[in-house]
N, C-alpha and C positions, 0 to 999 in steps of 0.2 A: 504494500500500500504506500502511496507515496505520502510525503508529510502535510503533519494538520498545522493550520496557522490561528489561534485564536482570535475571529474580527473584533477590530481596534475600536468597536463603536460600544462593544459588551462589556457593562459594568457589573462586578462580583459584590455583594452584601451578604452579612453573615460568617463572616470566614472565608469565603470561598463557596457554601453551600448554596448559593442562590445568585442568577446570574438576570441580566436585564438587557433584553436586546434580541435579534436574529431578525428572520423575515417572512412573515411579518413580524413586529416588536413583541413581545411575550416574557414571562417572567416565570422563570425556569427551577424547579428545586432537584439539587445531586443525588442521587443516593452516597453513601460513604466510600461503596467500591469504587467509584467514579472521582473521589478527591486528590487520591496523587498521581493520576495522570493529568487532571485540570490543573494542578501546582506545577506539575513539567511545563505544561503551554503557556499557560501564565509566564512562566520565568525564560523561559526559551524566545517568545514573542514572534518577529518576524524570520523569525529560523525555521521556527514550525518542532515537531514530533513526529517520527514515525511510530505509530500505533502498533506494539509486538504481540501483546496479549491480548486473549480471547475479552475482555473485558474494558483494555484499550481500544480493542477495534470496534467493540459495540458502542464504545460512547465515544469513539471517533465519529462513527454512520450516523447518532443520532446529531452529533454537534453539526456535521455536513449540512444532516437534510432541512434542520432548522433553523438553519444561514445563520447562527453560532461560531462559525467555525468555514476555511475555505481551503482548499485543495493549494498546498506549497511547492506545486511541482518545477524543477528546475525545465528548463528549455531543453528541448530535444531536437539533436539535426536532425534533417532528413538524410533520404528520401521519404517523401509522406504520403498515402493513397488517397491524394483529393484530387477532386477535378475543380476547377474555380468554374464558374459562370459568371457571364457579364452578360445583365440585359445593354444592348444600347438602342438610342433614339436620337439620330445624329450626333452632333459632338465628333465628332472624327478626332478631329485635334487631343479631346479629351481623352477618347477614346486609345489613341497611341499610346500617351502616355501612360495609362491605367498598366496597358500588356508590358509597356516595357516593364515596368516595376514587376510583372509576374515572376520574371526569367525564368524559361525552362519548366514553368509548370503545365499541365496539360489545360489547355483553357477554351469552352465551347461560349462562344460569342452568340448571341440570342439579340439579331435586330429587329426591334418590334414595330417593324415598318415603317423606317427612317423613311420620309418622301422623296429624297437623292440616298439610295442603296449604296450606289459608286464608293464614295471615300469611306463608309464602311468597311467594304468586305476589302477596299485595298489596306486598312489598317488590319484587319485580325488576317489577311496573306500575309502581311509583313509579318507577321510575330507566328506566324504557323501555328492559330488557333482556329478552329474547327467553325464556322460559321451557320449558323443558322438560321431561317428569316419567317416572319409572320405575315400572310399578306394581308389584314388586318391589324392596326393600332388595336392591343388587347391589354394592356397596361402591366405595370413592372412585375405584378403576381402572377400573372399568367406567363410572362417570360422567364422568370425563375423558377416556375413550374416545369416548362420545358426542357431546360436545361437538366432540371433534377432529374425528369423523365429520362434523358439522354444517357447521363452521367453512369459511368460501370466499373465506379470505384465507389468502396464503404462509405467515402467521407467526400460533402462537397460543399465549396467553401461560394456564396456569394459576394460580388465584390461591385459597387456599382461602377458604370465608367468616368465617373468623375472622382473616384478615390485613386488612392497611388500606396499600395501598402509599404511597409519602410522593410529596412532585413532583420529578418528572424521572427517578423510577426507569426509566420507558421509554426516555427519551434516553440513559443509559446503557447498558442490555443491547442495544439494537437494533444497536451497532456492531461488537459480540462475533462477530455476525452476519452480515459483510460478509463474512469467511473461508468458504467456502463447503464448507470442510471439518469445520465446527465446525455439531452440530445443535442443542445448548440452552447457554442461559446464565442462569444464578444469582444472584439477587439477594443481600445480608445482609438473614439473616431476626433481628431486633432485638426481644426483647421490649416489649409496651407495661406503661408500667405497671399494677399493680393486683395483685390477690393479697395474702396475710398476707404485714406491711411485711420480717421475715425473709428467707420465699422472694422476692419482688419484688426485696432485694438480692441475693439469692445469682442468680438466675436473668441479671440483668444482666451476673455475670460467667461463666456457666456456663451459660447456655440449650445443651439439645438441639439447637435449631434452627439456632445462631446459629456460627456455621464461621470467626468470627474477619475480620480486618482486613485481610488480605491476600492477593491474586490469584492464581490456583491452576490449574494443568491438570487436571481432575478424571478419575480412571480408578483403575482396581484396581491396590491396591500402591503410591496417589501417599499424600504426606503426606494430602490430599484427597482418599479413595477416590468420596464420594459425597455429594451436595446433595439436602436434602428437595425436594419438590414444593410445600411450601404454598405457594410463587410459582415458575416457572419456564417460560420463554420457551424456545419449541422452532419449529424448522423442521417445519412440518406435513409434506406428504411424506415425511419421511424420521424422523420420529415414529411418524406414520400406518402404515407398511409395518412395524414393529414392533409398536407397539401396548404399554399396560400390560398388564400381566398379570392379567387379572380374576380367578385362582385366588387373588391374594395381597391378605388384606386390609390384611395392615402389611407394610412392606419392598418397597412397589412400585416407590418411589422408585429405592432402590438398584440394584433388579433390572434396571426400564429404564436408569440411567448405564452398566451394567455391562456390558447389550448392546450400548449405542450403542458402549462404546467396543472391544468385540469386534467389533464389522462397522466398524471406522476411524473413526469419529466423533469429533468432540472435542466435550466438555463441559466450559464456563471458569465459572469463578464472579469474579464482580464485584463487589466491597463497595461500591463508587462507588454503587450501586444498593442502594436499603435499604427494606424492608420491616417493619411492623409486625405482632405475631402477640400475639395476645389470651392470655395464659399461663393453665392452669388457675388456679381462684379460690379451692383450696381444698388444703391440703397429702395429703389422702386422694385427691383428683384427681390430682392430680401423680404420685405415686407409683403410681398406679395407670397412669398416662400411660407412665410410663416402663418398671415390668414390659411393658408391650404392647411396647414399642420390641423389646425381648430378644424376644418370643416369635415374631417371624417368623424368629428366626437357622436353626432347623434347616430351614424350608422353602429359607432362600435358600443355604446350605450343599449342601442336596441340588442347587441348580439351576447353582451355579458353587462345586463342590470344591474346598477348601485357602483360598478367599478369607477367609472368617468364623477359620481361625485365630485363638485371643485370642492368639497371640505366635510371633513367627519367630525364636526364637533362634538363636546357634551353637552348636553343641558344642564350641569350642572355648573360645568366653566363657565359658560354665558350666560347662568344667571351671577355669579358671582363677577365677572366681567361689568355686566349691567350696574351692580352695583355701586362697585367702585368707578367706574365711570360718571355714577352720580353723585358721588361723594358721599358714600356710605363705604367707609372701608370698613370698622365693627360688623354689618352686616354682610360682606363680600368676606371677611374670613368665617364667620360661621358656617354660611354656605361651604364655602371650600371644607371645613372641618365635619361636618355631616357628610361630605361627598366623601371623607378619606374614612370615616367611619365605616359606611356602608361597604364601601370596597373591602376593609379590613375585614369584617363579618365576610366575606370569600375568601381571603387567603390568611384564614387561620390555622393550615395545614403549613404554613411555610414557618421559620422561625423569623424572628423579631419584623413578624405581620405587619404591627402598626407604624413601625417606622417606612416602611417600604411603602405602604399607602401613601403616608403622606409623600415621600420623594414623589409619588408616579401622581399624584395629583398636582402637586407641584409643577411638574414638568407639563402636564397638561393645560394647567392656567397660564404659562410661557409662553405654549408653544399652539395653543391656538389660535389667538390674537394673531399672529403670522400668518395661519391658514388662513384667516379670516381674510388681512391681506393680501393674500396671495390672488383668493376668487376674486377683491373688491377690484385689482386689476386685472385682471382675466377676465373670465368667466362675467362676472358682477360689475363687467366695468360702467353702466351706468352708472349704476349707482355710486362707485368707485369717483366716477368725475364729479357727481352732485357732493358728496363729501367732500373734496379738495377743494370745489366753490366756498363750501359753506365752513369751512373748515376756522377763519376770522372769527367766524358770529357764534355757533353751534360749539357746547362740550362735548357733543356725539362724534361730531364731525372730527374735530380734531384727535379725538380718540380714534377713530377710523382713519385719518391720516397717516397719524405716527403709526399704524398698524401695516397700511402700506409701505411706508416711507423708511423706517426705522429697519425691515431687512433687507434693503438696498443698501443704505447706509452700511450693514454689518459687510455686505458682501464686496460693497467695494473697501472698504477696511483691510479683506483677506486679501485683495489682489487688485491694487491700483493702477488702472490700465490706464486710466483717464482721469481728467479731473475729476470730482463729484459730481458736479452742476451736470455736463454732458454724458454722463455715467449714467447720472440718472433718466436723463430725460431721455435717453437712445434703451434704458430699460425699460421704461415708461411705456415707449411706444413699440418695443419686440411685445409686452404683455398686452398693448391694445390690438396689436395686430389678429394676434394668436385667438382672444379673446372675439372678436368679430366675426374670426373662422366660425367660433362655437356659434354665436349668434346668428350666423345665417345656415347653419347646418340645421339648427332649431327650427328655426321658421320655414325650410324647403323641408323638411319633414314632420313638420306640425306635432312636433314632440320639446316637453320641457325638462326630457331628463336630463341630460349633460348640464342643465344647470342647476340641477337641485340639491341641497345639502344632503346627507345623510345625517341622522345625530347617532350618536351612540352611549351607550349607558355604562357607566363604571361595573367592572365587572371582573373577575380574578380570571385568567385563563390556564388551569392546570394543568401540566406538563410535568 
């Protein structure tokens, strides 16, 4: 078994006996046989464990499977039995480029009915990749469908033609792979440079594409619900008997993670493994890019209900939120202190219960005010803008502000690309964009789910 790495985001209370974290988030108790291999990982960190004993390897599997814990596999050369696929849709230019970065790997080109054929098939000649053509525009799920159809090796990697993977990307995700419970694995998709020098900086700390630095169990409801496709290595069979979904021309991505990991599958993502993606070149692209991103939300809403929620509050946070917003803080902590109560009364099996309550309620009253933010510029962005109007006159308002405003601020804090002022105002409007997609995917399908809350009720999850 290769080695465990314990994820950097799980916090241990208790001694060690109780840990806080995986994916989705869940609050975990050890057995005893289970504490001095958690003490090796702990203290090992990004070294990892390999797991010897029948009792290491069983609480190896469970830490895996409930994204606790992530596969420490070193890189492996090749030769490796993938076939790559590249849908294209002109782009030649682009398209070059993508094959040279292959070198030497077998690669079937899927042009899904470029309107000039020509500088296609003379790019995938040149690089002696295997071409194949649709004589209908049938969009990038059904082109990758194709190629998987094609494809007559175990393993096969999609890569769009506007990515350029870098060296050794394969020797990293091939090890993801050894799990034979896990069917795709994730590269970091990194912008290349180019575009107005502006968006180039902002895109570097905020791409779409780009799923951040660290290693992730990928499923509905994880911090990491879902990884694009513009590169992503899958176990064909067990891809293949799925299939992308040819009805969806955006959000296929998500749709297939979201089955694989409803039929058991796991999907890991790997930043070790890094990929290049050509960013629009143009700030009316981009924007334009990213409404599309929003407008599959109500298709993939209708296909997996409650997932596309823009925010899972408690009713319990939001009323103590409301309070303190009205300047009752005596009554916003009692709330909160009834909500850590109630929860305790569930995790009276765990030891030192009530302290653990309140931490996880704690973190709740944080970190919703954020989600809250998140939807009021997304999703809610009306009302998002009536807020910032009102925000001078109104104590709601400006409560709803700082809610938007304050984790921008946090984020350009982490990675100052740009000044603040234009930091902000260039995230400002990636989230109206995005957020509009949602709004008119609503109204062409006369559905209000993508934009409705879910709440959720305090509650112990035992593991």
């Amino acid at each position: 078994m290769t080695p465990v790495v314990i994820d950097r985001r799980v916090a241990f209370r208790s001694g060690g006996r109780v840990a806080m974290g995986g994916a989705p988030w869940k609050v975990v108790r050890f057995a005893d046989a289970a504490l001095p291999f958690l003490g090796e990982l702990r203290r090992a960190g990004e070294a990892g464990v390999v797991p010897v004993s029948p009792v290491e390897r069983a609480v190896a599997r469970r830490l895996l499977d409930q994204g606790l814990a992530h596969p420490g596999p070193a890189p492996r050369p090749g030769p490796h039995p993938v076939t790559v696929v590249v849908p294209a849709y002109g782009r030649a230019d682009r398209l070059r480029r993508c094959l040279a970065s292959l070198g030497g790997l077998p690669v079937i080109v899927v042009d899904d009915a470029s309107p000039d054929p020509g500088p296609v098939r003379a790019a995938a000649e040149a690089h002696g990749a295997r071409l194949v053509r649709h004589r209908v525009n049938r969009g990038p799920a059904a082109a990758r469908n194709t190629g998987l159809r094609l494809a007559g090796t175990p393993f096969v990697a999609f890569v769009d033609s506007d990515c350029r993977v870098e060296p050794g990307w394969l020797d990293a995700l091939m090890p993801c792979l050894d799990d034979p419970g896990t069917a795709a694995a994730a590269p970091r998709v990194v912008p290349a440079p180019g575009g107005p020098r502006i968006l180039a900086r902002y895109e570097r700390t905020r791409s779409a594409l780009d799923m951040g630095g660290a290693p992730a169990l990928v499923r509905p409801g994880a911090r990491l619900s879902f990884v694009p496709s513009a590169t992503l290595l899958v176990r064909r069979e067990t891809v293949a008997a799925l299939g992308f979904d040819e009805a969806l021309r955006l959000g296929e991505d998500v749709d297939l993670v979201w089955r694989l990991s409803d039929a058991g599958h796991h999907v890991r993502f790997r930043p070790a493994a890094r990929v290049a993606h050509d960013p629009r070149p143009t700030w009316r692209e981009w924007a334009v890019r990213r409404h599309e991103y929003g407008t599959s939300a109500a298709e993939l809403a209708a296909r997996h209900p409650g997932r596309l929620a823009p925010v899972r509050p408690s009713p319990w946070n939001l009323a103590a939120l409301a309070l303190l917003v009205s300047g009752r803080p005596a009554a916003a902590a009692a709330t909160a202190a009834v909500s850590a109560a109630l929860l305790a009364r569930g995790m009276g099996h765990l030891p030192g219960h009530r302290a653990l309550s309140a931490t996880i309620v704690a973190q709740g009253v944080a970190a919703d005010p954020a989600a809250l933010g998140h939807a009021l510029r997304r999703e809610w962005w009306p009302l998002g803008l009536v807020c910032l109007a009102a925000a001078p006159r109104r104590r709601a308002a400006r409560a709803a502000a700082a809610a938007m405003l304050l984790p921008i601020a946090a984020e350009w804090l982490r990675a100052p690309s740009l000044d603040p002022v234009r930091y902000t105002a260039v995230r400002l409007a990636d989230d109206l964009a995005y957020g509009t997609g949602v709004w008119a995917s609503a109204l062409r399908h006369r559905t209000a789910a993508p934009l409705l809350p879910l709440l959720r009720r305090p509650k112990a999850r035992r593991t």
